[in-house]
C-alpha positions in Angstrom: 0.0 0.0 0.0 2.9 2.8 1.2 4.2 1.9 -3.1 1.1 2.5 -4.3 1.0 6.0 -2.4 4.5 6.8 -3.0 3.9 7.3 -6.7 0.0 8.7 -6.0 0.4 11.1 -2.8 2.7 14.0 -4.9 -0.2 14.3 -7.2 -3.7 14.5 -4.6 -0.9 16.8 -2.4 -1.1 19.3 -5.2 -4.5 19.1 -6.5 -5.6 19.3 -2.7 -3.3 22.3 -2.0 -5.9 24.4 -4.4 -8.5 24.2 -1.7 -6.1 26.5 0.9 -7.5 29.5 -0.9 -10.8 27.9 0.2 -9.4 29.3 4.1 -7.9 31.5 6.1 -4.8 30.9 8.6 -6.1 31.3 12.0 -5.3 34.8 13.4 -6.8 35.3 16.9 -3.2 33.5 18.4 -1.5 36.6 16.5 1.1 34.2 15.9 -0.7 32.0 14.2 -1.1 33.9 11.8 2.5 34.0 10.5 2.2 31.1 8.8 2.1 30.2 4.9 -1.6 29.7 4.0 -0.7 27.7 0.9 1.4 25.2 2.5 0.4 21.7 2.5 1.9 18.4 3.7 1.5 14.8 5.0 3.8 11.9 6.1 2.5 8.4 6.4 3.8 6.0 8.4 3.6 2.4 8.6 3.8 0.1 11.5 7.2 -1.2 10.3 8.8 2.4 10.1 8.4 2.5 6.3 7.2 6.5 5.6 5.8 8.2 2.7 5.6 11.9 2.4 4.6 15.1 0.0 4.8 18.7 0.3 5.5 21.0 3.4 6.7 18.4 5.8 9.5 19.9 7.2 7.2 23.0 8.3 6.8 23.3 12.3 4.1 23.7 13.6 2.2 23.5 17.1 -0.2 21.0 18.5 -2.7 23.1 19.4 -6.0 20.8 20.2 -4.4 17.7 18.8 -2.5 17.8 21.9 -5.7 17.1 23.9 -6.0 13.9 22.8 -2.2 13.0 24.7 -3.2 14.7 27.4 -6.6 12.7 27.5 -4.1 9.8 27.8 -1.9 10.9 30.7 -4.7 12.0 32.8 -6.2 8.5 32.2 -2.9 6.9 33.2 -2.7 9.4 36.2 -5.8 9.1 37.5 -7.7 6.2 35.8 -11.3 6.3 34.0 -12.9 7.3 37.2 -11.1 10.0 38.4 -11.1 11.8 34.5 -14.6 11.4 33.9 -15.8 13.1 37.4 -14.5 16.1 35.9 -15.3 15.7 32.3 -18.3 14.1 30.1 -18.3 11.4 27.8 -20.6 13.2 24.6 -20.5 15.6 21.7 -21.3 18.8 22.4 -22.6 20.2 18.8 -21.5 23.3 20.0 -18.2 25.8 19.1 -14.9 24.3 20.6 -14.7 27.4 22.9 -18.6 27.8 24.5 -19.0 27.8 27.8 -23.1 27.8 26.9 -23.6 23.9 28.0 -21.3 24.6 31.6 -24.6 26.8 32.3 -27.1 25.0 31.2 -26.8 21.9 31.7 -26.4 19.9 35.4 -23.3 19.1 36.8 -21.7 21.9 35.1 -19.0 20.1 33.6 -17.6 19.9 30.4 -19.2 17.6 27.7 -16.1 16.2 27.1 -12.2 16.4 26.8 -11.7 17.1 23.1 -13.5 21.1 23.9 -11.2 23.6 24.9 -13.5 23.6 29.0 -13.1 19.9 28.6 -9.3 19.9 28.1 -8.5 22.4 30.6 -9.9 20.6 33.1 -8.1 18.0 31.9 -4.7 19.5 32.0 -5.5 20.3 35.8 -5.7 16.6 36.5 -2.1 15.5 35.6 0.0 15.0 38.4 2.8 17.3 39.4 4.0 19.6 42.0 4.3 22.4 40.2 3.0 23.7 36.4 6.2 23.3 35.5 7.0 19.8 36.5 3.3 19.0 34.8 5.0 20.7 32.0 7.8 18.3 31.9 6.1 14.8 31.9 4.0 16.3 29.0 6.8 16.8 27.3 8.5 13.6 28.1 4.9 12.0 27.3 4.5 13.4 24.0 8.6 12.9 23.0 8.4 9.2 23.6 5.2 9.1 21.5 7.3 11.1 19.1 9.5 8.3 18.9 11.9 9.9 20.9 12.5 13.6 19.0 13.1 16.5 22.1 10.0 18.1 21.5 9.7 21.5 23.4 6.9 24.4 23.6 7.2 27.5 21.2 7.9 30.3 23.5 6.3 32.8 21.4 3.5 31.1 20.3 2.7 30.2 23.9 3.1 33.7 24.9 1.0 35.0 21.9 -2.0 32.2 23.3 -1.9 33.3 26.9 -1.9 37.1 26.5 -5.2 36.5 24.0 -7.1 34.1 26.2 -9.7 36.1 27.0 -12.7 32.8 26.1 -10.6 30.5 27.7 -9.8 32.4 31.0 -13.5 32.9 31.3 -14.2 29.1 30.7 -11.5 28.0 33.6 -13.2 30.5 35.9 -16.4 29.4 35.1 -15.2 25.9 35.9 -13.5 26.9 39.1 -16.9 28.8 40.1 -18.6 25.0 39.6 -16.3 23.0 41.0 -14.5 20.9 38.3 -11.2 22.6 39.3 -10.8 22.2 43.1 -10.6 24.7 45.3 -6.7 24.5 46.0 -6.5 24.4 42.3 -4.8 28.1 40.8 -6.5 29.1 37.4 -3.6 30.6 36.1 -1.6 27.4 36.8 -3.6 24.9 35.1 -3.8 27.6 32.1 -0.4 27.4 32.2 0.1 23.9 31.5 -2.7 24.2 29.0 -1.3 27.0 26.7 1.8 25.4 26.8 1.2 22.1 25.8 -1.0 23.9 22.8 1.8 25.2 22.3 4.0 22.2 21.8 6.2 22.4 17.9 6.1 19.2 15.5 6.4 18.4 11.9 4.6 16.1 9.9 6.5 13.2 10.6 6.4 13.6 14.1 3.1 13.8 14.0 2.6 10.5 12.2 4.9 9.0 14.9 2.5 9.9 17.6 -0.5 8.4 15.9 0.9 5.6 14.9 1.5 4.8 18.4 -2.3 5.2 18.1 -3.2 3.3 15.3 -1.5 0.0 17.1 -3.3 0.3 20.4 -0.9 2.2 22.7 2.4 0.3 21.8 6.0 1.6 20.8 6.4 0.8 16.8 9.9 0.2 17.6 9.9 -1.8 20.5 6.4 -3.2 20.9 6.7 -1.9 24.5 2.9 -0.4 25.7 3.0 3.4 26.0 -0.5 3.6 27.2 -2.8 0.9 28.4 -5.1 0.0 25.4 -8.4 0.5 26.8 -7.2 4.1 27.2 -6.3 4.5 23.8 -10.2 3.5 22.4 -11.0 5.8 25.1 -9.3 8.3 22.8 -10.1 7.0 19.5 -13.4 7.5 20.1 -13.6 11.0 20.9 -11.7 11.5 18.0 -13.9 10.0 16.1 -17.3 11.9 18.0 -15.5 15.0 18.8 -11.9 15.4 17.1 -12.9 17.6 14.3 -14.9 20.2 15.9 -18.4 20.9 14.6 -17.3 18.6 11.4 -16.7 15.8 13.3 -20.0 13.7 11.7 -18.9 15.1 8.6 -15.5 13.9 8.8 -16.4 10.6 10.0 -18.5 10.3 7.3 -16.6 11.1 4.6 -13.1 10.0 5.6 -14.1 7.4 8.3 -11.5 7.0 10.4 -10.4 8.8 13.9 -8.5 11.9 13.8 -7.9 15.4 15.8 -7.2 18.9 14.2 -5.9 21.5 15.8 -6.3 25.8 14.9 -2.8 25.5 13.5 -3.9 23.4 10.3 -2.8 20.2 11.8 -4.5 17.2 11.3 -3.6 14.0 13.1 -5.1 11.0 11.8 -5.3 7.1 12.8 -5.7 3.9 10.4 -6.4 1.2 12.7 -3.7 -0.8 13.0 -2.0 -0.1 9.9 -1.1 3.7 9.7 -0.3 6.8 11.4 -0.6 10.6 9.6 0.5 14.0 10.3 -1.0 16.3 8.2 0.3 19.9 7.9 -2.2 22.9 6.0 -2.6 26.3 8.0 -5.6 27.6 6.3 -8.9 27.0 8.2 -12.5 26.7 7.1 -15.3 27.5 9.1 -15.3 25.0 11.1 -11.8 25.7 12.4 -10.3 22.4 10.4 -7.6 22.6 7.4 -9.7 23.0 4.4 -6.8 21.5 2.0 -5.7 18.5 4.9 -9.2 17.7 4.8 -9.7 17.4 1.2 -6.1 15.4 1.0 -8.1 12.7 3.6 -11.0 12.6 2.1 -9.3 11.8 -0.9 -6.6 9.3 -0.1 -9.7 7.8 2.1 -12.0 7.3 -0.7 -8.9 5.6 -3.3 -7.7 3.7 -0.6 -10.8 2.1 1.2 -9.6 3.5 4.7 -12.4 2.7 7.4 -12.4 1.8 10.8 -15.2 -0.6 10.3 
């Protein structure tokens, strides 16, 4: 299959790369916005460390919401399915990443789930360490490993650029403090900390794929066959990918492309073929929805030729 796409994947990489003009980079993280609308790019790698790539690849970018879905896992691993889900839901919200409108509404207050912006904050208050720093740390070391070992590190200025315009998501860890998801010896600014900085986490393409390939074969090392994460955890996590991971167009997304995967405001797209593939995906410019309007239209594509499915 990775021969068949070597000789395909240059060609739906540039007729998908039209469809950037179809978005805009995101520009409320001012630095954000620095980055080249028209770039596109995807690695794909297999589960014996055969790759394939095309186009922008070697751009960094950061996590941004993709790095929920890590997070997700570490908290599980911290504090086990019990302790996670008293603070966060299980469902799909059908509202915007960033509402707090269902944290009001709707009894016990808490978010809907861990995938939306209340949902991961929350989240990020729940993995262990003494200090923000030290949570800081083991995320890192978490998300390296997955990485297949790379050093990765937070982008200063992109982190500084999120937490000077947090406005939404200051209000929604507040609003969560007021309701008891954080505790009371929890500090707001803390637990944003951790959270803007693990947004704010740089990658490429390839080390993308890495991390979802640990994904795609149930929590284990593609090099060692060592277990990262326990694999009930990591259905845990495929499953809000699939119900949650693309924002509004999650239904959309599972429809059309069919398999579990998590963008994040950046462009990036990380995507999972059970048991067969991981993908890092890499196209700034947004649609509506807040997902890569060119990564998506690469997915759909190599989805529909290649009879990818998680059923």
């Amino acid at each position: 299959m990775l021969d068949e796409l070597r000789g395909k994947l240059p060609g739906w990489v540039a007729a998908s790369r039209l469809h950037a003009s179809e978005g805009r980079v995101a520009s409320y993280i001012p630095e954000l916005a620095k980055a080249p609308g028209a770039a596109l790019g995807i690695t794909v790698l297999g589960r014996s460390g055969e790759s394939v790539s095309a186009g922008d690849t070697e751009l960094l970018f950061t996590m941004q919401s993709i790095s929920k879905v890590f997070t997700l896992l570490l908290a599980l691993m911290d504090n086990g399915e019990e302790g996670v889900f008293a603070k966060v839901g299980m469902e799909p919200t059908g509202d915007d990443f960033n509402s707090m409108l269902k944290l009001e509404l709707v009894e016990p207050g808490k978010p809907f789930n861990p995938l939306i912006n209340a949902g991961a904050i929350a989240i990020s208050s729940l993995i262990h360490g003494s200090t923000p720093a030290a949570k800081t740390e083991r995320v890192l070391a978490f998300f390296s490993e997955a990485a297949g070992g790379a050093s990765l590190a937070v982008n200063e200025e992109v982190y500084r650029s999120e937490s000077a315009t947090a406005h939404r998501n200051r209000s929604l860890a507040y609003f969560l403090k007021d309701n008891e998801v954080l505790g009371e010896d929890i500090d707001v600014e803390d637990v944003l900390s951790v959270y803007f900085r693990h947004c704010a986490v740089e990658i490429t393409c390839g080390q993308l794929a890495r991390m979802a390939l640990v994904l795609a074969l149930g929590g284990a090392d593609p090099a060692s066959g060592r277990q990262l994460v326990p694999r009930r955890y990591v259905q845990i996590a495929k499953a809000f990918m699939l119900m949650c991971g693309m924002y509004n167009a999650s239904g959309e997304f599972a429809i059309k492309v069919g398999i579990p995967a998590k963008s994040g405001v950046s462009g990036g797209i990380l995507a999972v073929v059970p048991g067969r593939y991981g993908i890092g995906v890499i196209g700034p410019a947004l649609g509506d929805k807040g997902n890569s309007t060119a990564g998506v239209h690469l997915l759909e594509t190599m989805s529909r030729s290649l009879a990818w499915s998680m059923f």
